[in-house]
C-alpha positions as CSV (number, residue, x, y, z in Angstrom):
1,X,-141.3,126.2,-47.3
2,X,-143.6,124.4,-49.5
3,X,-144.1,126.4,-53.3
4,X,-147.2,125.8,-54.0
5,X,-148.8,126.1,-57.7
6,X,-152.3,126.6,-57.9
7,X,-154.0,125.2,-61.1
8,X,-157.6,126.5,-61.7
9,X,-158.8,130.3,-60.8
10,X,-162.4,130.0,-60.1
11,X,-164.2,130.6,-56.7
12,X,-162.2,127.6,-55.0
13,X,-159.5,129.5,-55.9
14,X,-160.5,132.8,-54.9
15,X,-161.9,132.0,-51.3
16,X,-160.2,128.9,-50.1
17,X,-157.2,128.1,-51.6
18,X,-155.0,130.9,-52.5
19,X,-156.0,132.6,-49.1
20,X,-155.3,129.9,-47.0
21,X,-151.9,129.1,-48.7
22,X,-151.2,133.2,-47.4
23,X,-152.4,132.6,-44.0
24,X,-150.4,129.3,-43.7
25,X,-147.0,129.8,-42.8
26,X,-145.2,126.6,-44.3
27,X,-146.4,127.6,-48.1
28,X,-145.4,130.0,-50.5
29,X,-147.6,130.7,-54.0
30,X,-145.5,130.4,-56.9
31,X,-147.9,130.9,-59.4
32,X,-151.3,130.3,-61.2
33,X,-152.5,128.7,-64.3
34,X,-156.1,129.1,-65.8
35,X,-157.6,128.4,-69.2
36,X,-158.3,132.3,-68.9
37,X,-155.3,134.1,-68.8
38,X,-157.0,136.9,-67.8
39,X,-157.9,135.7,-65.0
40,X,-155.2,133.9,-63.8
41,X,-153.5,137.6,-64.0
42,X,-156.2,139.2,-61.7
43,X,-155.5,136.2,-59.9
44,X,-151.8,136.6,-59.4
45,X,-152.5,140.5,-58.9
46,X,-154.3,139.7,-55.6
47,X,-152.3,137.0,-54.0
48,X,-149.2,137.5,-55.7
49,X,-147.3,134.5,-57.9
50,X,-146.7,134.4,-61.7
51,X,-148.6,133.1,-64.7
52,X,-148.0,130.3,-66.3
53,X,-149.0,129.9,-70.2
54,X,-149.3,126.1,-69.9
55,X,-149.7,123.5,-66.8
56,X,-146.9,121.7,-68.3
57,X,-144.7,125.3,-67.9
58,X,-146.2,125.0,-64.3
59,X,-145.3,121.4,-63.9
60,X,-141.5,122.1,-65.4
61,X,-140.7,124.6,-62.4
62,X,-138.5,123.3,-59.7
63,X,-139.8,126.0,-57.5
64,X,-143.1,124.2,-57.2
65,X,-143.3,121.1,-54.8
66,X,-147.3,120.8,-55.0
67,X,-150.3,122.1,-56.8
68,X,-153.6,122.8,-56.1
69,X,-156.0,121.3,-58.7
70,X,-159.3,123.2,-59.1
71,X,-160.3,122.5,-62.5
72,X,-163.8,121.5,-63.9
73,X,-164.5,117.6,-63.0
74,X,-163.6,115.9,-65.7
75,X,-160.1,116.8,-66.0
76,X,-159.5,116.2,-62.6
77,X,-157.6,112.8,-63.3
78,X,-155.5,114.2,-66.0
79,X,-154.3,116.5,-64.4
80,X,-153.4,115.4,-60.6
81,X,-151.8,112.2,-62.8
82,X,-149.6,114.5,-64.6
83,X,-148.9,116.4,-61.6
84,X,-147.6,113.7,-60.0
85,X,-145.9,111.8,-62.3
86,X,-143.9,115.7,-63.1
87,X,-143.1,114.7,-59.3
88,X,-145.4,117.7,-57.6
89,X,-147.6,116.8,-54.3
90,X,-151.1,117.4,-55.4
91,X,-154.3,118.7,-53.4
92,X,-157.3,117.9,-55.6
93,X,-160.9,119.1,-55.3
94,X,-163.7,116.6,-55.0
95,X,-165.1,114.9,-56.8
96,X,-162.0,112.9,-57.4
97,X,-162.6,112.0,-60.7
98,X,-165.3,110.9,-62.6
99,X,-165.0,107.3,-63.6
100,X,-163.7,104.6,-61.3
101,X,-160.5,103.7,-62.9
102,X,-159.8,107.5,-63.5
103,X,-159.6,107.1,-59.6
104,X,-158.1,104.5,-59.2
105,X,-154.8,106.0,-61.4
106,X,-155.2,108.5,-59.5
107,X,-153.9,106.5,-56.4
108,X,-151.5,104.4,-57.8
109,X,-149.8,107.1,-59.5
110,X,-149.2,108.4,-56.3
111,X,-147.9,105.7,-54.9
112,X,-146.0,105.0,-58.1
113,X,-144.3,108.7,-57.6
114,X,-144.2,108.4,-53.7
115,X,-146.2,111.8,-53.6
116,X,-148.8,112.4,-51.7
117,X,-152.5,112.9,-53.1
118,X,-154.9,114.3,-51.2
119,X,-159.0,115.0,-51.9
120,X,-160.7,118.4,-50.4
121,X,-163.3,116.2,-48.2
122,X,-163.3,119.2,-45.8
123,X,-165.9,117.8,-43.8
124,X,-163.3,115.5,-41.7
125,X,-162.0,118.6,-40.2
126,X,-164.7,119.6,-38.8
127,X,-164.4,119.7,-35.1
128,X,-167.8,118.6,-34.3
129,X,-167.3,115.6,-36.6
130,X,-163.6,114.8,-35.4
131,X,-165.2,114.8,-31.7
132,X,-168.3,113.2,-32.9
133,X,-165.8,110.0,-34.4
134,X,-164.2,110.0,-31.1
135,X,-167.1,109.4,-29.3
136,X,-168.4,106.7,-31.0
137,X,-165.1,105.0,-31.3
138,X,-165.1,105.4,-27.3
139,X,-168.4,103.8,-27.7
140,X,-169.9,107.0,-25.4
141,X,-173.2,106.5,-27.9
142,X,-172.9,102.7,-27.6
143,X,-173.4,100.7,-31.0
144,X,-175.0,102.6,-34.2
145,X,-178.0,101.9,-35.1
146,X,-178.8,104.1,-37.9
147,X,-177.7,107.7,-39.0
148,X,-179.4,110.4,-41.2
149,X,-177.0,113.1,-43.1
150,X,-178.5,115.9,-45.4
151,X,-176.3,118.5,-47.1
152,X,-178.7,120.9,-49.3
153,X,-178.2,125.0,-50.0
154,X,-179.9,126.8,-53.2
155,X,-177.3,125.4,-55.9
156,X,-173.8,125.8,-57.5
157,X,-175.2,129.0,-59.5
158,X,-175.4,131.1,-56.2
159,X,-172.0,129.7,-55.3
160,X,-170.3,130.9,-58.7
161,X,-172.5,133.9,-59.6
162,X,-173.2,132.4,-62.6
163,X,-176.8,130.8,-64.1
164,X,-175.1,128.3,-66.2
165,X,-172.3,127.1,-64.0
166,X,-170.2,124.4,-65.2
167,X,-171.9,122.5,-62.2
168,X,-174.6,122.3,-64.2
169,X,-173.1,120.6,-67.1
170,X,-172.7,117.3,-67.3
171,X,-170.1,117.2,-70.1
172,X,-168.0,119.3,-67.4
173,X,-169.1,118.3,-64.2
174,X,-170.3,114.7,-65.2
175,X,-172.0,114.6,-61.7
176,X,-174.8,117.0,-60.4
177,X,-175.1,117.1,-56.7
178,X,-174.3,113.6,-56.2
179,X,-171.0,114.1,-56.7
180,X,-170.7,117.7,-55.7
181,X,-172.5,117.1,-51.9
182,X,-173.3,113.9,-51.8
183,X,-169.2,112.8,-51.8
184,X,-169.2,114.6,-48.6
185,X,-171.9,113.4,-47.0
186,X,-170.7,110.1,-47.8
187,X,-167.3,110.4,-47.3
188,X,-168.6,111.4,-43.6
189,X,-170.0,108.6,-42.8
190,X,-167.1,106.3,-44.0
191,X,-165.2,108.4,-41.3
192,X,-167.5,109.0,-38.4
193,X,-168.6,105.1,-38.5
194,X,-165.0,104.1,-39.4
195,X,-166.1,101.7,-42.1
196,X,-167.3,101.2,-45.8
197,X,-171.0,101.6,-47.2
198,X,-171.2,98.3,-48.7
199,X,-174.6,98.3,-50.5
200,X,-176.7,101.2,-51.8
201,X,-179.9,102.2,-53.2
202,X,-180.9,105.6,-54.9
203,X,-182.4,108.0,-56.7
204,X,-181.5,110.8,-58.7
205,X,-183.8,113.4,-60.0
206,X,-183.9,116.6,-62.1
207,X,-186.2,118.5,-60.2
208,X,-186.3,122.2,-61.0
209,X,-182.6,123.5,-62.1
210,X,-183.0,125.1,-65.6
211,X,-180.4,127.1,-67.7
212,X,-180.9,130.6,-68.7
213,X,-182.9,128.7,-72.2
214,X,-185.4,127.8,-69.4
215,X,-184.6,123.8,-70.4
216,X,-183.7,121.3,-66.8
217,X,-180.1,120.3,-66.4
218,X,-179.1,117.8,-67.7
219,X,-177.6,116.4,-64.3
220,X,-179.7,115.6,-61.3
221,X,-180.6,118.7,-59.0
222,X,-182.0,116.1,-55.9
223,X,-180.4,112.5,-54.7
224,X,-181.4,110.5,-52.3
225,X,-179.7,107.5,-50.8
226,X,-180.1,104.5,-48.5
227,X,-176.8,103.2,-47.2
228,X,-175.7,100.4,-45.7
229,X,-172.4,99.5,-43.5
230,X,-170.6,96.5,-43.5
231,X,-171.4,95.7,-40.0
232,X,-175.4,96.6,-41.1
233,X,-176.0,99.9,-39.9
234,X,-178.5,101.7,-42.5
235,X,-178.8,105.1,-43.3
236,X,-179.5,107.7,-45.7
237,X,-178.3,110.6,-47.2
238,X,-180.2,113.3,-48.8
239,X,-178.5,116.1,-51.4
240,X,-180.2,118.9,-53.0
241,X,-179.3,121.9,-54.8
242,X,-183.3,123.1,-54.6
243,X,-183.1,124.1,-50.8
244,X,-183.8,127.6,-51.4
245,X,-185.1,128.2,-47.9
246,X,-182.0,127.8,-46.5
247,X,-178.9,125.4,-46.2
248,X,-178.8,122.3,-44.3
249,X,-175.5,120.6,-43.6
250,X,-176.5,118.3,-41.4
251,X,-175.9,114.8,-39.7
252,X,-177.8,112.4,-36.9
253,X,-176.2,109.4,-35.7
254,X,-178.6,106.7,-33.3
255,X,-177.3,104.4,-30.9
256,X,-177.9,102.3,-28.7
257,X,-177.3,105.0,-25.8
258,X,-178.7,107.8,-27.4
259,X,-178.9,110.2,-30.5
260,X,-175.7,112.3,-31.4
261,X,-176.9,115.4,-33.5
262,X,-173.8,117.3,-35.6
263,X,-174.8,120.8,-37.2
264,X,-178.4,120.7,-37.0
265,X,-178.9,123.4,-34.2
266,X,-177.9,127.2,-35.0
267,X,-175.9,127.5,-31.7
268,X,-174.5,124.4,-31.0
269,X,-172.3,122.6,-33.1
270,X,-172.8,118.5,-31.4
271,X,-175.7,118.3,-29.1
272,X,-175.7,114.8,-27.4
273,X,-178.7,113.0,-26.1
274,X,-178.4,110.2,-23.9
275,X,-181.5,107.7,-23.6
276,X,-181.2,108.5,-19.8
277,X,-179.7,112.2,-18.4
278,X,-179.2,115.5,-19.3
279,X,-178.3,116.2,-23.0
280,X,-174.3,117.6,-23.6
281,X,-174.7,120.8,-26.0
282,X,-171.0,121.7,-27.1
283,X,-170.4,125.2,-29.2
284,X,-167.1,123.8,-31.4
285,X,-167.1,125.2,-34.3
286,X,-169.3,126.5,-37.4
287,X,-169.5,125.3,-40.5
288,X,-169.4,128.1,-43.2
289,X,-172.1,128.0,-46.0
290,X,-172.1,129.5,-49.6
291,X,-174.0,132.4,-48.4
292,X,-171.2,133.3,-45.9
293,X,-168.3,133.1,-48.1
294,X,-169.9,135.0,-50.8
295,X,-170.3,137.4,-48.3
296,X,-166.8,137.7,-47.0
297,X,-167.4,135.9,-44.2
298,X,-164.7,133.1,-44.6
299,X,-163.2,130.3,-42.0
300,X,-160.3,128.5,-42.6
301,X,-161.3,124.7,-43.5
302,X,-158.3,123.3,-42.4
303,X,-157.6,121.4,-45.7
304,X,-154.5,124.0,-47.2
305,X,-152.7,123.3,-43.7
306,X,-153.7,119.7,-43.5
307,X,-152.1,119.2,-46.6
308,X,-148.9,121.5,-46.2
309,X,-148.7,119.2,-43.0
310,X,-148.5,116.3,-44.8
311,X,-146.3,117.4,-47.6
312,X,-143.9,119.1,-45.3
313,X,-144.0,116.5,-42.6
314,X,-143.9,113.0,-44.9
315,X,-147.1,111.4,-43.5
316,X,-150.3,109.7,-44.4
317,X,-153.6,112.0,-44.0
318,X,-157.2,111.9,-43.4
319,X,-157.8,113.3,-46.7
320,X,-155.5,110.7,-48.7
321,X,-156.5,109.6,-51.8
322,X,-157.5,106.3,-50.2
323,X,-160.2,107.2,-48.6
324,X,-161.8,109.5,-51.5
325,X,-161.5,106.0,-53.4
326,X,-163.4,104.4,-51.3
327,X,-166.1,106.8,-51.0
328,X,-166.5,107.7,-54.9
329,X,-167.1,103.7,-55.2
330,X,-170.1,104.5,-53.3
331,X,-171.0,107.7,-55.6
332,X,-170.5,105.3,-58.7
333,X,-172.6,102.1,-57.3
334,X,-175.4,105.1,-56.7
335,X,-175.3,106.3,-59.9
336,X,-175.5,102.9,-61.0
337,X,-178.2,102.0,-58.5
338,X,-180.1,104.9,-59.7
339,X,-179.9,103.7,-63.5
340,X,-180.8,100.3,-62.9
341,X,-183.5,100.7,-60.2
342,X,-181.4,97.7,-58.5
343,X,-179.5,97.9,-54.9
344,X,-175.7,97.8,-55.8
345,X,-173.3,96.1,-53.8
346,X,-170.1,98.2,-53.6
347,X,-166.6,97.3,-54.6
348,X,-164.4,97.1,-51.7
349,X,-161.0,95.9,-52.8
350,X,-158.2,99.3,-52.8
């Protein structure tokens, strides 16, 4: 039995974590911590655990092997870094951090402390995207050619229930919806392809998120992105937290057989498209959006039992810290791209 210390009761908290730790039968809550003691008390009150008056009280209890970490952006590094180096497994929310070498200690305090770090890129769960990377692995859609992946829904204030989210706040958040969709989006490609974006071009724009003063953001609302693999395959990716028609969570991948299409129908979750036959439509799975969980309507992602798996079992995962490195290089070389007006070659060394 894993105990499990949960550091950070907002909305993560609320309707994925702490209810997946309950449902999963290798993990036991120990406790909470939250900058709000009041909260973290509701908190405990739901999903039972103690309070802790300080993470480093958390970090000092024996009973806890790992931690969640679902704390505003910017103290993502100090945190998980602590964690581990206090010798506790740690399950971190993305973004991973918000500078480069913040991620990069990340890593190599784990490997330092021979815990295991992992980053909540849910996406790689997915079933229609871990059958989708099977396929073209197989080579069943021949050789990429080109993909398109969108991820857009209404914005982090519908998520949270609150008009001036800490999403929205760049001293907290640092990113906008770069780094709070477009991690995923990119991080899916790095996995579905099965290698790096190497060079990238973007844009990031402010478009029509205000706080309750009526005055924009001051992080980007809308980001745009044109990838490139390291075999050549181009691409973009397309965030936006102004989609208030709906939510789009959606990916297309071109080869030279055909068009693979992941999430972009309302009934089926991978619809293949061969240049010659019949088209494959395959009901896997759902992907649940904002709307849903706010409503109750809540799936499992996969991620708490992934990482209990890992912890419990010894063993490299999809979600390591590894691969989230190698995808917020991309996130940083956008940003920078987007500064500069200049395509960015990204850093590839680990």
């Amino acid at each position: 039995m894993v105990g499990i210390g949960i550091i950070g009761c907002g909305k993560i908290t609320q309707l994925r974590h702490a209810p997946e730790y309950l449902e999963n039968p290798g993990a036991h809550i120990v406790g909470f911590f939250d900058m709000d003691a009041k909260r973290a008390e509701a908190t405990a009150a739901k999903f039972g655990g103690r309070v802790y008056d300080s993470i480093e009280q958390m970090l000092a209890d024996k009973d806890i092997d790992a931690v969640s970490v679902n704390v505003a952006n910017v103290a993502h590094a100090e945190v998980s870094i602590a964690a581990l180096e206090a010798g506790k497994h740690v399950l971190c929310e993305k973004p991973m951090a918000v500078t480069r070498d913040e991620c990069e200690a990340m890593v190599a305090a784990a490997r330092k402390a021979g815990k295991r770090l992992l980053i909540g890129h849910n996406q790689r769960l997915a079933n229609a995207h871990v059958h989708a990377r099977e396929m073209i692995a197989q080579g069943l859609i021949g050789r990429p050619l080109s993909f398109r992946t969108v991820f857009g829904h209404p914005g982090p204030e519908c998520w949270t229930g609150k008009p001036d989210s800490w999403f929205l706040s760049k001293a907290a958040a640092h990113f906008g919806v770069l780094g709070d969709l477009g991690i995923h989006k990119t991080d899916l490609i790095h996995y579905l392809l099965d290698e790096p974006i190497v060079q990238v071009s973007a844009v990031l724009r402010t478009m029509d998120k205000r706080y309750t003063t009526g005055e924009l953001v001051d992080v980007e609302d809308n980001a745009l992105c044109l990838y490139e693999t390291r075999s050549g395959v181009p691409g973009s990716m397309q965030v936006s937290w102004t989609f208030y028609a709906g939510e789009d969570n959606s990916t297309r991948i071109w080869g030279t057989k055909g068009l693979l299409r992941l999430y972009d129908d309302p009934k089926y979750s991978l619809i293949w498209e061969p240049n010659q036959g019949d088209a494959e439509h395959h009901r896997l799975d759902e992907l649940t959006t904002n709307e849903d969980q706010n409503a109750g309507n809540r799936t499992n992602t996969g991620v708490i039992d992934e990482f209990i798996a890992a912890v419990s079992e010894g063993r490299p995962s999809v979600l390591d810290g590894e691969q989230a490195l190698r995808a917020m290089r991309v996130v940083f070389a956008a940003e920078e791209s987007a500064r500069t007006g200049q395509r960015v070659d990204v850093a590839q060394d680990i």
